[in-house]
C-alpha positions in Angstrom: -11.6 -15.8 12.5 -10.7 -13.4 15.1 -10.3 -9.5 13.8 -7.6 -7.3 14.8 -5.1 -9.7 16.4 -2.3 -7.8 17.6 0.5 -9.9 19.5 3.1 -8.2 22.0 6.3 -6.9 21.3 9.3 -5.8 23.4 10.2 -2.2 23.8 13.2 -1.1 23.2 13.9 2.5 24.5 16.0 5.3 23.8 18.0 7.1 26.6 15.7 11.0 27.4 17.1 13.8 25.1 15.0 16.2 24.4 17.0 18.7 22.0 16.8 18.7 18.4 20.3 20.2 18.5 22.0 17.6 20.6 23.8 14.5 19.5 21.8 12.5 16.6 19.7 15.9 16.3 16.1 15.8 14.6 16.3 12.3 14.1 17.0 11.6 17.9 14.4 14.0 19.0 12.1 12.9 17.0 12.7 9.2 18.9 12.1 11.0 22.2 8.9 12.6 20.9 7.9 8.8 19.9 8.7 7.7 23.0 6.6 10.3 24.9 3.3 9.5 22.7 4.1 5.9 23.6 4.9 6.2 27.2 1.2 8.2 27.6 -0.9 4.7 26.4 -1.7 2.4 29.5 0.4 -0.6 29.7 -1.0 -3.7 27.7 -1.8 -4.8 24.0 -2.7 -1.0 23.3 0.8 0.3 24.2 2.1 -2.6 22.5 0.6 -1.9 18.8 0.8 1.9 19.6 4.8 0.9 20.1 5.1 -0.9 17.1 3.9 1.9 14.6 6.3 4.5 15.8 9.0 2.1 16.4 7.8 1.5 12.4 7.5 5.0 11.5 10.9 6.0 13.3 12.7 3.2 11.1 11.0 5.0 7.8 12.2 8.6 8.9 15.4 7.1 9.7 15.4 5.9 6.2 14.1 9.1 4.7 16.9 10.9 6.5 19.7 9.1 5.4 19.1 8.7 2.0 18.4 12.7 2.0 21.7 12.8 2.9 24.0 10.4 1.2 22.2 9.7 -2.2 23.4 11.2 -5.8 20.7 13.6 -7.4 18.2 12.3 -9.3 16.8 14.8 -11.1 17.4 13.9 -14.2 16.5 10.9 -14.1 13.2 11.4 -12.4 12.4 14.2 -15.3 13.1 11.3 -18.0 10.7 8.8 -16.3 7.9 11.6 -15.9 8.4 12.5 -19.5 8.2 8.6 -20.5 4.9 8.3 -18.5 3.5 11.4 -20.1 4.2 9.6 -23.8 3.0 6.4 -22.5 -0.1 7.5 -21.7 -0.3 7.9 -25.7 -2.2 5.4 -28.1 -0.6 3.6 -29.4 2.8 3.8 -27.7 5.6 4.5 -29.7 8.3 2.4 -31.1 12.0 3.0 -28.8 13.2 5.3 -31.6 10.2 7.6 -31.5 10.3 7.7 -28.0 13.8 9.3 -28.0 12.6 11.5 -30.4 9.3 12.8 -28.0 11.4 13.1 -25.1 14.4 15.1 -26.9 11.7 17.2 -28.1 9.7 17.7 -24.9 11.9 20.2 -24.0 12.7 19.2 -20.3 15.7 16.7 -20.9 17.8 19.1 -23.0 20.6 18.8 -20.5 20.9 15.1 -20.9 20.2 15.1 -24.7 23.0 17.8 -24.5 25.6 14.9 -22.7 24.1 11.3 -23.7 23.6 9.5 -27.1 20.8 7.8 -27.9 21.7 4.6 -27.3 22.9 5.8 -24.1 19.2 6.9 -23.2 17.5 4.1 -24.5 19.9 2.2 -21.5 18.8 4.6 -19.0 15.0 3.7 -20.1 15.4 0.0 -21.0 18.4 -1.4 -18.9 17.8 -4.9 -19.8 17.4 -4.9 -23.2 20.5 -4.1 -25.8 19.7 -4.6 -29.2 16.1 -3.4 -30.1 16.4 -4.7 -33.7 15.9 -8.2 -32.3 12.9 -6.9 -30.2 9.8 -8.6 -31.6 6.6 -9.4 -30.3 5.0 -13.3 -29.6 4.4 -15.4 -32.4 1.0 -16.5 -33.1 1.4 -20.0 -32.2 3.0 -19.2 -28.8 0.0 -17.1 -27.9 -3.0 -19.6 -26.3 -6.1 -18.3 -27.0 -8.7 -18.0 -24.0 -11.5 -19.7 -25.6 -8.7 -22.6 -26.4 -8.4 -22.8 -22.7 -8.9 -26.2 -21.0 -12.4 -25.7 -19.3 -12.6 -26.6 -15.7 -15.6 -26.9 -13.3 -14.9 -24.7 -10.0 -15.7 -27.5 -7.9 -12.3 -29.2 -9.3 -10.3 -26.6 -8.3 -11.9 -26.4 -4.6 -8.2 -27.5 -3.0 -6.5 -24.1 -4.5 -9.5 -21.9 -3.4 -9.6 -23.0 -0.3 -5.6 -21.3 -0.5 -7.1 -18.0 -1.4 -7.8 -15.3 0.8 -8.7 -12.2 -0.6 -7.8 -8.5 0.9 -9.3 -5.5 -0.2 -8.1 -1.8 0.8 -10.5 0.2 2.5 -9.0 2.9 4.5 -10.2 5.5 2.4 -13.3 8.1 2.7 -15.7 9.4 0.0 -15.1 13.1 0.8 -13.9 14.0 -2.1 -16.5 12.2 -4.1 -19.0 14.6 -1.9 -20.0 11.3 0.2 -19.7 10.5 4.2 -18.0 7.2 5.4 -16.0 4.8 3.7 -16.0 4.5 0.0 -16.5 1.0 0.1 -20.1 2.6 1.3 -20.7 4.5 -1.5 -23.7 3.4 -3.7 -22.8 2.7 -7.3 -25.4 0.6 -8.5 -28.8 -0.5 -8.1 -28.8 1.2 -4.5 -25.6 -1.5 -3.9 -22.4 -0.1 -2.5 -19.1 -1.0 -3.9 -18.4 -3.7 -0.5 -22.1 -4.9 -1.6 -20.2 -6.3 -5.1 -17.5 -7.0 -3.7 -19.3 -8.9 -1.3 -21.6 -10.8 -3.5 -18.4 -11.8 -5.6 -16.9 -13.8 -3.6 -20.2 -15.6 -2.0 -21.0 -16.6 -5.3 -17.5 -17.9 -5.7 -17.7 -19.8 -2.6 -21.2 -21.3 -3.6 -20.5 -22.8 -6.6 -16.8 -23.9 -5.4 -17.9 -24.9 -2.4 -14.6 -23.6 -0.6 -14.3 -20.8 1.7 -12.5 -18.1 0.3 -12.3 -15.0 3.1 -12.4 -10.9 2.7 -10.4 -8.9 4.3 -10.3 -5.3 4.6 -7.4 -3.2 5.5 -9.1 -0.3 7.1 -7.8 3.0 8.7 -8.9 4.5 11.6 -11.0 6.8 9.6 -13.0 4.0 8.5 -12.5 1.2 10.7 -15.6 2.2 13.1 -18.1 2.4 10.3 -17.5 -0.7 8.4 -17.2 -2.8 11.4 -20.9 -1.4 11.8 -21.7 -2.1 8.0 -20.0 -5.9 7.9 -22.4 -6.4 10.2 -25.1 -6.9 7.4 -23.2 -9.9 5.6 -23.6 -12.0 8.5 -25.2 -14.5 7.2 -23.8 -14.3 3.9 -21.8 -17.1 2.7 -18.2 -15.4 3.2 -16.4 -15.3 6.4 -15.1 -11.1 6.4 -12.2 -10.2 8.5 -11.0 -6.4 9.4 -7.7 -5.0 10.3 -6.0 -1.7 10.8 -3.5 0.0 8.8 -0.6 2.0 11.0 -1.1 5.7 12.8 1.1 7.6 11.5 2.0 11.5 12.9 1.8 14.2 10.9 5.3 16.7 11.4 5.5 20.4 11.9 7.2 22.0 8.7 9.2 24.3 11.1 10.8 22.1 13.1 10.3 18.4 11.9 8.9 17.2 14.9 5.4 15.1 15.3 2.7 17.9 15.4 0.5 15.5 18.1 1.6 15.9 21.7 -0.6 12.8 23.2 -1.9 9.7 21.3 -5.3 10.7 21.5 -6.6 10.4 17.8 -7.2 14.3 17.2 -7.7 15.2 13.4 -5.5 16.2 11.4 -2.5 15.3 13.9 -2.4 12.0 12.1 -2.3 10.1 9.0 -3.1 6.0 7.8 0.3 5.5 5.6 -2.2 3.8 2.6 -1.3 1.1 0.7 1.9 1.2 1.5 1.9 0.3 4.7 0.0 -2.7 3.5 2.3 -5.9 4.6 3.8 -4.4 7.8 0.3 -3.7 9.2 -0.9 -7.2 8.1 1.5 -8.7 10.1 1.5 -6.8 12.9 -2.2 -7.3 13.2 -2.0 -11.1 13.6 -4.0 -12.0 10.9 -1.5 -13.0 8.7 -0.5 -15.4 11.1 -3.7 -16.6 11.5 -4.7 -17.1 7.7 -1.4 -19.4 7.5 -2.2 -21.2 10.5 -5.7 -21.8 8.2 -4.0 -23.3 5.1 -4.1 -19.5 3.3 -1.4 -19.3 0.6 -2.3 -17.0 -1.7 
């Protein structure tokens, strides 16, 4: 399976206007800034992509601006779900009526507690439900038991498998776990790296199965050099691994909020991988989803 498949797209440019304070202001000057990085990539596949993650990026600032401008405050709201994930985090997690009580008494919601009842916050936490007497957990006899579980051989389920593809996120370095590379690299066991497991799971799954269940790994461009060096290992490993790249991103100045990088060169800290985020756009755009369906991949 090919790695990296990136397919053409057409261009679609914005007229040269190079002030932040004319018509469309940051947001249009930021276009032009997008279309100077792009504009500086020989013509081909490479300006292609390249064109593709701004165009992608420009959409999401677009976005950012807009709702920065037209939607309501949220603060309160955001201060209530923080304060729910905080109590959460408790063991065990407390019943709907002790949870109003923790979060009137945490102190940071006094303004709503001030305006709302607490029916009306228990809405606010739990809009679909309405009447918590009647909230009741599973009955024993609608709760299957695993070891009650209809056994099945692997090899019997060999037409589903062969559906599967699996993807794995791997754009991330081991810095801050004092390491160099990838942490897919990073030894964890028995002198075997977390891709070594990862690896060795799905081999054994496509031994016994006999199907051909692929890895993929979403790399950035922090890591995408050194693990197409290190898949090189698994080569004659019984799992087929495909790479692809997550998007460039450009980092903005705080002054001005214009992209920092003046040329598409990949200087660092001028630009950023999005993360996990960025996940289905940057699968499609590399090909490879198109290439797993075309393979009989479903899942």
């Amino acid at each position: 399976m090919p790695q990296d498949r990136r397919p053409s797209f057409t261009r679609h440019h914005s007229q040269d206007m190079r002030s932040s304070t004319a018509p469309g202001g940051v947001e249009h000057a930021v276009r032009v800034d997008l279309d100077d990085l792009v504009c500086q990539v020989p013509e081909g596949p490479d300006r292609d992509a390249f064109s593709k993650e701004m165009d992608d990026f420009y959409r999401l600032f677009s976005r950012y601006l807009h709702e920065k401008k037209h939607s309501k405050p949220l603060a309160r709201a955001v201060t209530v779900v923080i304060v729910v994930v905080a109590i959460f985090a408790l063991s065990p997690i407390p019943a709907p009526e002790q949870l109003i009580c923790q979060i009137l008494e945490s102190g940071l919601v006094n303004n709503i507690a001030a305006t709302a009842t607490n029916d009306a916050i228990l809405t606010l936490l739990f809009p679909h439900s309405s009447d918590w007497e009647k909230v009741r957990g599973p009955k024993p006899e609608d709760v299957i038991a695993y070891g009650d579980l209809e056994a099945k051989q692997l090899k019997d389920i060999k037409p589903l498998l062969n559906k599967l593809a699996v993807l794995k996120l791997n754009g991330g370095l081991g810095t801050t776990m004092g390491c160099v590379g990838p942490k897919s690299a990073i030894e964890v066991r028995d002198s075997q790296t977390f891709l070594d497991l990862t690896v060795q799971q799905i081999e054994y799954l496509n031994q016994v199965s006999d199907a051909d269940v692929p890895l993929i790994l979403m790399n950035s461009f922090n890591t995408d050099e050194d693990t197409k060096k290190i898949v090189q290992k698994y080569s004659a490993h019984n799992v087929n691994i495909c790479t692809f790249n997550q998007s460039r991103y450009p980092r903005f100045k705080a002054d001005s909020n214009l992209p920092l990088a003046q040329s598409p060169d990949n200087r660092p800290g001028f630009w950023y991988p999005p993360g996990h985020g960025d996940l289905y756009e940057s699968f499609a755009n590399s090909g490879l989803l198109e290439q797993l369906i075309k393979d009989g991949k479903e899942w």
